[in-house]
C-alpha positions, -999 to +999 in steps of 0.1 A: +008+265-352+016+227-343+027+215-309+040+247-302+054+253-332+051+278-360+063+260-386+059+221-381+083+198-383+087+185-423+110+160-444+113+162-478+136+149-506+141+145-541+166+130-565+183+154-595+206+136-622+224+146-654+257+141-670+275+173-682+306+165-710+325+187-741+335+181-775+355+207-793+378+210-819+405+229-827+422+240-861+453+261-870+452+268-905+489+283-901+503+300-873+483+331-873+449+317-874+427+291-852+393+284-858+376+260-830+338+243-826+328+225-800+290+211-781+291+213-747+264+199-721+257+223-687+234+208-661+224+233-623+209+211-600+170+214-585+161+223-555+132+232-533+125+271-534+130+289-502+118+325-508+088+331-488+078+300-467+053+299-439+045+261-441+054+229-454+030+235-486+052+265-493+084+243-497+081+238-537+105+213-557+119+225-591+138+203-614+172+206-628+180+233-657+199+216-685+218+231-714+231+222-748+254+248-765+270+245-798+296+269-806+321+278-832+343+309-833+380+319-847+412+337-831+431+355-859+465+379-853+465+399-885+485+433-901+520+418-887+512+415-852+494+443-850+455+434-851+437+404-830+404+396-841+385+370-821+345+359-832+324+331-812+289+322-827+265+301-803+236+284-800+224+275-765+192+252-759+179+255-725+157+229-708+138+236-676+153+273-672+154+283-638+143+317-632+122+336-603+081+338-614+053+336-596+032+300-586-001+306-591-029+287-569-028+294-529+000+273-522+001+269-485-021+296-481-004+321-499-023+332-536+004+343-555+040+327-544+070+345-563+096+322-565+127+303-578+113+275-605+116+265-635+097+287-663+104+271-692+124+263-721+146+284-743+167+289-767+202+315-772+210+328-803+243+351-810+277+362-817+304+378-799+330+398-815+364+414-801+389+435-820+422+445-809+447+469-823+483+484-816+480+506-849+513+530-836+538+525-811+520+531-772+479+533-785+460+502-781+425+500-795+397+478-787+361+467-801+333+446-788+302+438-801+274+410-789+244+401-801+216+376-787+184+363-798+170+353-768+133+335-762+116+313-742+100+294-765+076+263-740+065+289-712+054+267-682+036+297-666+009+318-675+027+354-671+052+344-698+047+345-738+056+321-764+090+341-782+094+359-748+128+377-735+146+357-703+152+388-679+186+405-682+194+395-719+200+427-739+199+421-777+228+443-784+261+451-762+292+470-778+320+483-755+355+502-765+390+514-751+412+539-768+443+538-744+476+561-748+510+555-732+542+575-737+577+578-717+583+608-699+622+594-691+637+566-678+619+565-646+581+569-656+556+569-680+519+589-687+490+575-699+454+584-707+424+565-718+389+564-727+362+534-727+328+532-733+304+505-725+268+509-745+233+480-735+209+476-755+166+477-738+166+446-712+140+438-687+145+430-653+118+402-648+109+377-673+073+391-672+080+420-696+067+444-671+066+478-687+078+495-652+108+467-654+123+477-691+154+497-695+166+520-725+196+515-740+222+537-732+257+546-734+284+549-704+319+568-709+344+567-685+385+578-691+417+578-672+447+600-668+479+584-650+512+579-644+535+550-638+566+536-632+582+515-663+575+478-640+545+493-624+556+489-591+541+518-588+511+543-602+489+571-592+456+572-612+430+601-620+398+589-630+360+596-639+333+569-644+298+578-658+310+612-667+277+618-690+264+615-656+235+594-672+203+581-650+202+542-656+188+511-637+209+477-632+178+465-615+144+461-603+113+444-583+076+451-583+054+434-561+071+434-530+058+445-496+072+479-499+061+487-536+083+489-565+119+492-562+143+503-586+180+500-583+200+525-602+237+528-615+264+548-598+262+584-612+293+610-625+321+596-601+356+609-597+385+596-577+422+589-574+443+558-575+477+548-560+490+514-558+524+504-552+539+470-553+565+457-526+575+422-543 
């Protein structure tokens, strides 16, 4: 404590710059099909990290996260109409990537200081892929698939491994949608669908803490409505999760209160109605 004070008086500044621009190009080799490439340059400001501070010491400058992504992809309507197939491929090059990790070496006081900074570099590799399909009259059909080969490859603190995962970044993602309509007269129509969404393992921290990996695993949810022919109005059944399947969207470890785990919603039902007075 300082002149009364429990936390003294302090002034402190620093001065972040980048530029941030794109590039892309666009081709339509007829009127079905467009392929497209393009580098783009990202840039997040630094800061000073503000998640546990007791004293000046404790108020820690990180620099600014830049990024350099390359990217090239196509958007193709095939089968008369009917099919849209849309691909990306990317490669993103990450400087100074801010992320939460722990300062080792009694800043202010405090041993171990978890907190926002920048952890190192890394680099993105992977492909998106979306398929759409009206294959009959009233079904429409969808596809997605993502993949990412995602390391940090110049760890600037100990905890984190040459080739290691950034938290959150699952290798593989595919999600689907199998969706029905039909006209019951004049006046309304039914439909009914089904969708999936399915994550590969992903961690939580960028530590690779066993207690902060995920499984893979799938979600299904599916719908059963009706609806007026301009949707101004529509009454919805629906169930989400209905595998009822145990899964975590996040996690912590080290905190004051132990480990915590946040989980996903379980089997949930419910009904919609929405109606539209324009």
């Amino acid at each position: 404590m300082q002149n009364g004070l429990l936390f003294p008086p302090a002034d402190f500044s620093e001065d972040f710059s980048a530029f941030s621009g794109k590039i892309s190009l666009d081709y339509f080799l007829n009127d079905n099909m467009l392929f497209y490439g393009g580098i783009n340059r990202g840039y997040k400001s630094g800061g000073f990290q503000g998640t546990l501070v007791f004293s000046p010491a404790n108020i820690i400058p990180f620099d600014e996260e830049t990024v350099l992504s390359y990217e090239i992809g196509s958007k193709m309507t095939l089968a008369e109409g009917t099919v849209q197939l849309n691909t990306a491929f990317f490669f993103y090059d990450y400087e100074n990537l801010q992320a939460q990790g722990t300062i080792e070496g009694g800043a202010g006081g405090v041993e171990n200081l978890f907190a926002l900074q920048n952890i190192g570099d890394a680099e993105v590799l992977g492909f998106e892929l979306d398929l759409l399909a009206t294959p009959v009259d009233g079904l429409d059909l969808s596809l997605g698939v993502g993949y990412l080969d995602a390391k940090i490859v110049d760890p600037f603190i100990a905890e984190v491994e040459p080739d290691g995962r950034p938290a959150m970044s699952p290798e593989w993602t595919f999600n689907g949608r199998a969706r029905y309509a039909f006209m019951e007269s004049d006046k309304s129509y039914w439909f009914i669908q089904g969708d999936f969404n399915y994550q590969d393992d992903v961690f939580f921290d960028i530590y690779e803490t066993p207690f902060l990996q995920e499984g893979s695993y799938f979600i299904w949810n599916a719908s059963l409505g009706i609806s007026a022919p301009d949707n101004r109005w529509r009454a919805t059944l629906w169930g989400r999760n209905l595998s009822d399947t145990d899964y975590r969207i996040g996690g912590f470890t080290g905190g004051v209160a132990g480990p915590v785990q946040v989980y996903g919603a379980p089997r949930t039902y419910g009904v919609r109605f929405s109606y539209n007075f324009n």
